[in-house]
Legacy VTK file of the C-alpha trace (Angstrom):
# vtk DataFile Version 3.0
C-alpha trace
ASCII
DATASET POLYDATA
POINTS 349 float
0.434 28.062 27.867
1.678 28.293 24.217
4.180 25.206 25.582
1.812 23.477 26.714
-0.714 24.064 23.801
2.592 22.579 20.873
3.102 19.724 23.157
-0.360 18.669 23.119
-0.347 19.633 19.448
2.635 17.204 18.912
1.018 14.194 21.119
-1.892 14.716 18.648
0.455 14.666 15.368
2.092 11.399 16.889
-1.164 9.784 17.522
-2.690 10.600 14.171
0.550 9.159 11.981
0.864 6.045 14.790
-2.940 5.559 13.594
-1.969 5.524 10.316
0.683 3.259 9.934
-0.896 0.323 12.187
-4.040 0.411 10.933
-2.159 0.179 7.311
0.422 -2.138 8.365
-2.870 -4.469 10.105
-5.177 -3.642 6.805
-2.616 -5.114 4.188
-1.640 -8.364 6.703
-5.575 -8.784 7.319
-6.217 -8.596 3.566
-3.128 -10.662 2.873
-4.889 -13.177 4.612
-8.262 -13.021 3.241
-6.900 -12.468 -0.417
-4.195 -14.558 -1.461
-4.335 -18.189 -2.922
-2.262 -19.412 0.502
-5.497 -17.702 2.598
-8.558 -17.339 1.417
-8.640 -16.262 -2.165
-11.617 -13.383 -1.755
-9.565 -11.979 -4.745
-12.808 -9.275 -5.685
-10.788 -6.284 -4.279
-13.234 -3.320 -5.267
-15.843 -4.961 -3.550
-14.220 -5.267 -0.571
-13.240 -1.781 -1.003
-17.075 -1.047 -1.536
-17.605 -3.106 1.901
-14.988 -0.598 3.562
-16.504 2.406 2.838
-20.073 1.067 3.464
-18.773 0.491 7.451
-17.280 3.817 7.135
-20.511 5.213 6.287
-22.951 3.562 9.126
-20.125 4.689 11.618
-20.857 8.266 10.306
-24.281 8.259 10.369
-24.439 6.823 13.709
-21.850 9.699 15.016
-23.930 12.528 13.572
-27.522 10.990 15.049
-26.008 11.138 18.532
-24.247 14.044 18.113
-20.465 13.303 18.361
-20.287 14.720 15.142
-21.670 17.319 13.565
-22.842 18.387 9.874
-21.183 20.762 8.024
-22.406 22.101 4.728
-20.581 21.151 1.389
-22.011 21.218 -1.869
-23.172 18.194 -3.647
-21.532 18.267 -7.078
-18.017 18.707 -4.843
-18.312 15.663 -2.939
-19.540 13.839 -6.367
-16.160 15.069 -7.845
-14.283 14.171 -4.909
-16.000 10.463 -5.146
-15.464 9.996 -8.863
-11.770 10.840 -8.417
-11.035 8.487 -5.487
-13.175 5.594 -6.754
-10.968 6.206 -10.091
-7.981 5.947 -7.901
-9.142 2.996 -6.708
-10.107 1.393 -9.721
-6.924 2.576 -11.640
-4.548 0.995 -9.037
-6.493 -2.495 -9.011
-6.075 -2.346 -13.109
-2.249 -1.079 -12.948
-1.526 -4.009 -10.639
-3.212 -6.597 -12.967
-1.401 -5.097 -16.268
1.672 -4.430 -14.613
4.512 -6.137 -13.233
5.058 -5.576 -9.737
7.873 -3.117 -10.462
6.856 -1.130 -12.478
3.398 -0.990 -10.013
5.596 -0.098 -7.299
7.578 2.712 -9.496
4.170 4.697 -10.631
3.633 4.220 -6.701
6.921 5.773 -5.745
5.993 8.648 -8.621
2.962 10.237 -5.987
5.451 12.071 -4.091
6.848 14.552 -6.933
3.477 14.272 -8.799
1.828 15.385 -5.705
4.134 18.366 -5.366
3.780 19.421 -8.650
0.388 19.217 -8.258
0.269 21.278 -4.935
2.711 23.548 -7.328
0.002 23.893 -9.567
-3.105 24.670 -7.549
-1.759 25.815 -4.572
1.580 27.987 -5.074
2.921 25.736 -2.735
6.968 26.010 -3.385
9.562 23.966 -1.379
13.220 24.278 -0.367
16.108 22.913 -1.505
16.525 20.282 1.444
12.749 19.166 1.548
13.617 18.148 -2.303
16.849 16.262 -1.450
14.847 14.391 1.395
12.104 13.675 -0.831
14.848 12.746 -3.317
16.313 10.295 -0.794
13.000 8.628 0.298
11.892 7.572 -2.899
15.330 5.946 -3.641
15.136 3.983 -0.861
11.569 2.604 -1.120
12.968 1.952 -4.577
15.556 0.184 -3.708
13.588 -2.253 -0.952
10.810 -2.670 -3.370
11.600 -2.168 -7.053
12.409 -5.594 -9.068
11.319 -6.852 -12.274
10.365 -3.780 -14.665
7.989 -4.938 -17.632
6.195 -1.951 -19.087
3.037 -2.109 -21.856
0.445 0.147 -23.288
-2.428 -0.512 -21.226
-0.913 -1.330 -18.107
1.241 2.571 -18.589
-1.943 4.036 -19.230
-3.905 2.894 -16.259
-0.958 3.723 -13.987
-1.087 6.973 -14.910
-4.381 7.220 -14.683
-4.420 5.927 -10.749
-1.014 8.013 -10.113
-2.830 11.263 -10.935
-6.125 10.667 -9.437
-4.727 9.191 -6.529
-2.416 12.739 -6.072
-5.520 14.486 -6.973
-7.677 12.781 -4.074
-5.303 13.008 -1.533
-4.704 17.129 -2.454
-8.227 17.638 -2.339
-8.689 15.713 1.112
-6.548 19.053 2.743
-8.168 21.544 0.343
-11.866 20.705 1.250
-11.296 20.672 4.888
-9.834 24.482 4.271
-12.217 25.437 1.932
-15.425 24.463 4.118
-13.959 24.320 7.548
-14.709 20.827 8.039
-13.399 18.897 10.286
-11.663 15.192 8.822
-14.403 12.853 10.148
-17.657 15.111 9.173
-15.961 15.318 5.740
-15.333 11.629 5.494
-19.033 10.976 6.408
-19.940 13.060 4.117
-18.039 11.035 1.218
-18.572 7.560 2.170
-22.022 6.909 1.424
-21.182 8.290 -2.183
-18.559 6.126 -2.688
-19.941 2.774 -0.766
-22.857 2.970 -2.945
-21.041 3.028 -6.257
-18.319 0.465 -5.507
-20.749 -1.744 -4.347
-22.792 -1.303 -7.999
-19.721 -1.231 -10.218
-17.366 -3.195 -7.875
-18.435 -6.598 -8.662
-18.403 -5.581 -12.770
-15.324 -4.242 -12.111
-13.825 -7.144 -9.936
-15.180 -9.952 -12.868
-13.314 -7.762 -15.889
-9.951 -7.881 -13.517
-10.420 -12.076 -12.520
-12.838 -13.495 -14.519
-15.054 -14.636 -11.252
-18.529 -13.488 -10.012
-18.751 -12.946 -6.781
-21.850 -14.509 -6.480
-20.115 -17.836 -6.868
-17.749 -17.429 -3.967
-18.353 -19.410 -0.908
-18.646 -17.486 2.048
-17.547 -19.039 5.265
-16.904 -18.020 8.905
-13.659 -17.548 8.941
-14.282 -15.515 5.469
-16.612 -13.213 7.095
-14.294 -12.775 10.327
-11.696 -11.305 8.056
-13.596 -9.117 5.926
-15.329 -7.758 9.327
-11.387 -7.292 10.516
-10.631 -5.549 7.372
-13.411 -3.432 7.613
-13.040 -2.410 10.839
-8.857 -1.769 10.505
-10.597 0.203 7.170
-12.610 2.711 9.271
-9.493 3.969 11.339
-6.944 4.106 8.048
-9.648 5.724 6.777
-10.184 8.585 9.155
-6.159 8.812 9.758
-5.673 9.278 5.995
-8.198 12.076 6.218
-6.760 13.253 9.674
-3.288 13.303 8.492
-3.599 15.152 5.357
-5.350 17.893 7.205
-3.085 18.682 9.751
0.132 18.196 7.076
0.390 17.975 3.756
-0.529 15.390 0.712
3.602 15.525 0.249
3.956 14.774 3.750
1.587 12.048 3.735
3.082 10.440 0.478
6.643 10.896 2.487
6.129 9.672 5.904
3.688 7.078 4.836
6.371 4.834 3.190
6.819 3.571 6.526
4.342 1.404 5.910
5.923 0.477 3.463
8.818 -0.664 5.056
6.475 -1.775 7.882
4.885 -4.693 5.822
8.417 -5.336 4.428
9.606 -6.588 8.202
5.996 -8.214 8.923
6.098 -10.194 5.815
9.470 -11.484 6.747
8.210 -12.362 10.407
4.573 -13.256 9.650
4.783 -14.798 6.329
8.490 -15.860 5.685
8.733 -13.605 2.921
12.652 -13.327 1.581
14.526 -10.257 3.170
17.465 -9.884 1.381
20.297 -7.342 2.060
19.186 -4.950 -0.915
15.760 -4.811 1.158
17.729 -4.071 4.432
19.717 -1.247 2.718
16.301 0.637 0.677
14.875 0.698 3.971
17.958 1.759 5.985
17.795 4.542 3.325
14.394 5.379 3.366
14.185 5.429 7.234
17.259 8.265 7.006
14.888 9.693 3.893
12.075 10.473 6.148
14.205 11.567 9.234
16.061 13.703 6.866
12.337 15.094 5.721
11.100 15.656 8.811
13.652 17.886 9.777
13.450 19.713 6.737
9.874 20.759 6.928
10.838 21.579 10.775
13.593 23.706 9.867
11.218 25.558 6.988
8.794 26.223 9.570
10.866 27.666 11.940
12.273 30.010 9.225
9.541 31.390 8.171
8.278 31.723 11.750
11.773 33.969 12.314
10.926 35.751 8.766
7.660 36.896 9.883
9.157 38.105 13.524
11.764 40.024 12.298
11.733 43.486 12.554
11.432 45.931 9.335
13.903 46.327 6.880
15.853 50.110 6.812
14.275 50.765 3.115
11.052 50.040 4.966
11.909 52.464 8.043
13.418 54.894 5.874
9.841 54.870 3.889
8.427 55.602 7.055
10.887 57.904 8.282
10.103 60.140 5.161
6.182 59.825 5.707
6.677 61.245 9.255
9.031 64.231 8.165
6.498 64.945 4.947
3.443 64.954 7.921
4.931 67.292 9.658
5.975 69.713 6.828
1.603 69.329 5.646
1.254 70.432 9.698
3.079 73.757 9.193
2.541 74.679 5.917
-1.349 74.655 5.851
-1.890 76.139 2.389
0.375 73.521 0.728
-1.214 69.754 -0.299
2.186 67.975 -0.741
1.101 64.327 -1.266
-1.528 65.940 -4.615
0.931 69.139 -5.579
-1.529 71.499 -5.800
-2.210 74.577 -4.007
-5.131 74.004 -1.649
-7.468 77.355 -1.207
LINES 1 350
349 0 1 2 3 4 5 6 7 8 9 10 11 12 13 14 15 16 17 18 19 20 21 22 23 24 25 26 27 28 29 30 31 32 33 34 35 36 37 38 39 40 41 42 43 44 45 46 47 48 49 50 51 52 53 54 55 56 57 58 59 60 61 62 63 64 65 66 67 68 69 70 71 72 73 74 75 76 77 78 79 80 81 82 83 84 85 86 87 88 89 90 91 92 93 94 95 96 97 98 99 100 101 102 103 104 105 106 107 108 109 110 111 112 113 114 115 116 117 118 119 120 121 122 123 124 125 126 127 128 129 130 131 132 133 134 135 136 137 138 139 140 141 142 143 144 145 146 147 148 149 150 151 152 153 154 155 156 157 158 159 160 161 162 163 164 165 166 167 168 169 170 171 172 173 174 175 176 177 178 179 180 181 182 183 184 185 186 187 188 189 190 191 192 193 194 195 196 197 198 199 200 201 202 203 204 205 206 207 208 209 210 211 212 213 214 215 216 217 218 219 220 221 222 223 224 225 226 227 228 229 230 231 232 233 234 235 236 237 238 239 240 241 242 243 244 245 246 247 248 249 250 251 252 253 254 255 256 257 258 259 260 261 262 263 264 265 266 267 268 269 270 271 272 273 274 275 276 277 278 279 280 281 282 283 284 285 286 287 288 289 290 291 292 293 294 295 296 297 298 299 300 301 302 303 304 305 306 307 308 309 310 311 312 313 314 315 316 317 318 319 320 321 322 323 324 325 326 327 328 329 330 331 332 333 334 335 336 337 338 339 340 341 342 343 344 345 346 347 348
């Protein structure tokens, strides 16, 4: 039963992670598409973001008024946190990749992973071994080394990176925290924050959008094709969406940050096939290195899992028997000498 009950458990991990990375991988082609000068230069990316969220939201709404889902209780000044710090993650990576070369955007990127465990350090006591580190260690080298190119660092562009590195850790902490705090499950949660956050990217995304191109969106020309793709995005948004949420509560933010550079090295190999994107050997060998990061990770956590399942099975230490040893000999000694309280020292009456 217990067998059967991990295996199922696995199929489910799988499923959640193979979610995750091709609804990712088909989000950033999609939006590739419908972005760039080459496609169709809708360049108002908060917006769209706002658009996201706003599907996100009637898909909750319409689970929880036939029942699929259900409602679960959590205060209203926590999900208006949670909102303000993942709209600010939103907004601060937008600005970082306008101020910033590419990078440098790609290094504050690669800098999640040991903010994120600091940060789980922090609130959580959450400590990890030596080999998770080296892993980690080895992951971010690689991505590094696949993505990294021209470094150009100023002012503004260091400040807003920051500011979309630590909210972004923040948000995606907080995801696994809520769902523990309130019991919630990762889609009643994420109906629960949509709504917030469609309605204020759609009143600040446009304002937001103008500062970072200089166009209104009002003055974009919508066409068929236009609205195809943003539907596609949308849609490819709902199920990153709930994976991201899905993911983070059955792992970890770390492990999220981790295993997630797949898709990093996902769009790497679709941008060479789709696109004709360059693919040089220095990208071949970050992402050889990367892949053997995250193998190397996975194991790791495995291996501290199964340790601490044998440290918790193990049978008491002697100090601990001897303890106990003593308590049974001093019980007995109380049993035959009545008139004699041991454990206070006094003479009893």
């Amino acid at each position: 039963m217990d067998a059967a009950k991990k295996q199922s458990s696995a199929v489910s991990d799988v499923g959640a992670w193979a979610m995750n990375v091709v609804s990712s991988v088909g989000l950033i082609m999609a939006n590739k598409q419908l972005m760039s000068p080459a496609g169709y230069a809708f360049v108002f990316a908060t917006t769209l973001t706002g658009f996201h969220f706003s599907m996100t939201a009637i898909i909750g709404l319409v689970s929880n008024a036939t029942g699929y889902s259900t409602r679960k209780k959590v205060p209203l000044w926590e999900l208006l946190w949670f909102s303000i710090v993942a709209n600010t993650s939103i907004t601060g990576m937008n600005l970082s990749l306008m101020l910033n070369s590419v990078g440098f955007y790609q290094i504050s990127k690669l800098s999640m992973i040991p903010v994120v465990c600091v940060m789980e350090w922090i609130l959580h006591s959450k400590h990890y071994s030596n080999r998770v580190k080296i892993a980690v260690l080895v992951v971010v080298v690689g991505v590094g080394v696949c993505t990294v190119t021209d470094v150009k660092i100023n002012a503004q562009g260091f400040i807003c990176a920051c500011v979309a590195v630590l909210s972004t850790s923040l948000q995606q902490i907080s995801i696994g925290s809520l769902q523990k705090k309130y019991s919630i499950g990762s889609f009643e949660l994420l109906s629960q924050t949509a709504p917030i956050q469609a309605l204020s990217l759609l009143l600040f995304g446009p304002f937001v959008d103008y500062y970072l191109t200089g166009k209104l969106l009002a003055s974009y020309k919508f066409s068929s094709a236009v609205l195809f793709f943003i539907i596609l995005s949308c849609s490819l948004a709902v199920f990153c969406n709930i994976s991201q949420y899905l993911c983070i509560g059955r792992f970890s933010a770390t492990s999220f940050q981790v295993l997630g550079h797949m898709k990093t090295v996902c769009v790497l190999l679709l941008g060479w096939l789709l696109f004709d994107s360059e693919l040089t050997l220095k990208n071949i060998l970050g992402m050889a290195i990367a892949i053997l990061g995250m193998v190397v990770y996975s194991w790791a956590v495995e291996a501290d899992k199964q340790t601490e399942t044998k440290a918790s099975s193990l049978p008491r230490d002697a100090a601990e028997e001897n303890v106990e040893l003593l308590k049974q000999q001093q019980q007995q000694l109380d049993g035959s000498s009545p008139h004699k309280d041991v454990e206070l020292g006094k003479s009893q009456p």
